[in-house]
N, C-alpha and C positions, 0 to 999 in steps of 0.2 A: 621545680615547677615546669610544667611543660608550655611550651607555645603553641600546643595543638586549642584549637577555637574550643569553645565549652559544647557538651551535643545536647545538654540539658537546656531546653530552648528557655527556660526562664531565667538561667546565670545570666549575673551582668555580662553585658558585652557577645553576647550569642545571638544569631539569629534567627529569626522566628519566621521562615518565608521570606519575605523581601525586606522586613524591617530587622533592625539590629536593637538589641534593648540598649542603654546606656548605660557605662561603667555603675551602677548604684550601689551605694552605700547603707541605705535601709529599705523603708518601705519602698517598694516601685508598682506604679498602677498603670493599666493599659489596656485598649477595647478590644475584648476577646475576639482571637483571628475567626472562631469559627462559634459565632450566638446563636442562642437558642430565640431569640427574639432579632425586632429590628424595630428601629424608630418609624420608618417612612415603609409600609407596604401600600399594597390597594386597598379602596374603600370594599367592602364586603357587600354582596345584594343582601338583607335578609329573608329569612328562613319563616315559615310560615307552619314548620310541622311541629307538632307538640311533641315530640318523644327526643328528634333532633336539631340541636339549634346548636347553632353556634356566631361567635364574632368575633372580630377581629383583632388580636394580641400586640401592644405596640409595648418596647422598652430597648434598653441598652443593658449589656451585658459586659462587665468590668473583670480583668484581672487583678489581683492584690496580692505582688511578689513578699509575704511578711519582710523576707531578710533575704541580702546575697548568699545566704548558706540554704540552700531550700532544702536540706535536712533538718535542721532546726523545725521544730514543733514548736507553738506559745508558749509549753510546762520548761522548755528548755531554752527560752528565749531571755535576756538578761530585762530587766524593768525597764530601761532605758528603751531597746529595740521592742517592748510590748508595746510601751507609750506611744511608738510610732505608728503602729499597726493599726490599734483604738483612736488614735486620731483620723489617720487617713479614712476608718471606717464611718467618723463623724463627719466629714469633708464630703466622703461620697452620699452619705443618708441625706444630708441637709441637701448637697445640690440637686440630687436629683428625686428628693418627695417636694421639689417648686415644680415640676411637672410630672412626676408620676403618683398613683394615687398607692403604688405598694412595692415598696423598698425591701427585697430579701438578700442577706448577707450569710452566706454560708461558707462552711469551707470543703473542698472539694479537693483529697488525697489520694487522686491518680484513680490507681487502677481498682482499689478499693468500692470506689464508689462506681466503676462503672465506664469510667473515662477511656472512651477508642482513643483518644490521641496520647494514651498513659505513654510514657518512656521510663527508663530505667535510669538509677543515678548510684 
């Protein structure tokens, strides 16, 4: 085993910019370094034209490390460490539709989907 730090910034114990994740053992969850949303922006003036309107987007944006092994997919995940996964996924939906009116849970596999901050493992 090596002593070199993990480069996969979601391994336990890697880290992520200024933060270090914790030794974790299963599921591990944490506010994405870089969100597509934000709780607290400014109020918006509105908009008056009928073609273009828009307002203003509030939410929090969560990571959901399944398992310390982030090659592990769900199909390859034991019931034990799924359970963990479907939990935490109920923990985050309940807390946060007491103030958001629309809760989405996806999973997002790097470079697949698009991901600039993809790395390689």
């Amino acid at each position: 085993m090596s002593n070199q730090p993990p480069t996969n910034p979601l391994c336990p114990g890697a880290m992520r910019g200024q933060q270090r994740n914790p030794n974790y053992e299963h599921t591990f969850v944490f506010e994405n370094d870089y969100p597509a949303l934000l709780a607290d922006i400014p109020e918006q003036t509105p908009t008056n034209d009928d073609l273009f309107q828009s307002h203003a987007a509030r939410g929090v944006c969560k990571v959901v490390c399944f398992h310390p092994n982030s090659k592990l997919t769900l199909p390859r995940m034991t019931l034990d460490d799924i359970s963990h996964v479907v939990r935490v996924w109920m923990e985050i939906f309940t807390d946060l539709s007491k103030k958001y009116q629309w809760v989405q849970i996806f999973e997002n596999r790097g470079e697949i989907m698009g991901c600039s901050s993809a790395f390689r493992i």
